[in-house]
C-alpha positions, 0 to 999 in steps of 0.5 A, spaced: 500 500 500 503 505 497 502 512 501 496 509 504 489 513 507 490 520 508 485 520 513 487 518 521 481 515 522 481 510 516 487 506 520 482 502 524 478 500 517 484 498 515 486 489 515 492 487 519 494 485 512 494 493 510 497 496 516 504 490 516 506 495 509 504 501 510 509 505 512 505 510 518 501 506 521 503 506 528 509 499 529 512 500 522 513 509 525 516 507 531 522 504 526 522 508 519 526 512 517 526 520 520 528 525 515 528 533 515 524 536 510 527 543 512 535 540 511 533 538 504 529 545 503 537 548 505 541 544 501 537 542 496 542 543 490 549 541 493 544 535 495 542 534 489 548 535 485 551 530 490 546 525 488 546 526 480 555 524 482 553 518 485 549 515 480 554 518 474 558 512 476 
């Protein structure tokens, strides 16, 4: 399940089988990925540029 419902609400409608994958329910957040979307704002070009080296390889 890509991104998932929008709704907060929706989580108690969803099937155990829906909540193992995705990605903001309550036991898959405790162990996902955080990141800054304020860090990416601020350096997006020299990221950007890092990333288009690292794949030019």
């Amino acid at each position: 399940m890509g991104n998932g419902p929008s709704n907060p609400k929706a989580l108690a409608l969803m099937t155990e089988e829906d909540k193992a994958v995705y990605s903001l329910a309550p036991e898959n957040a405790k162990t996902g990925l955080k990141i800054s979307a304020q860090y990416y704002a601020d350096n997006e070009a020299a990221l950007q540029n890092k990333f288009l080296d690292f794949i030019s390889r």
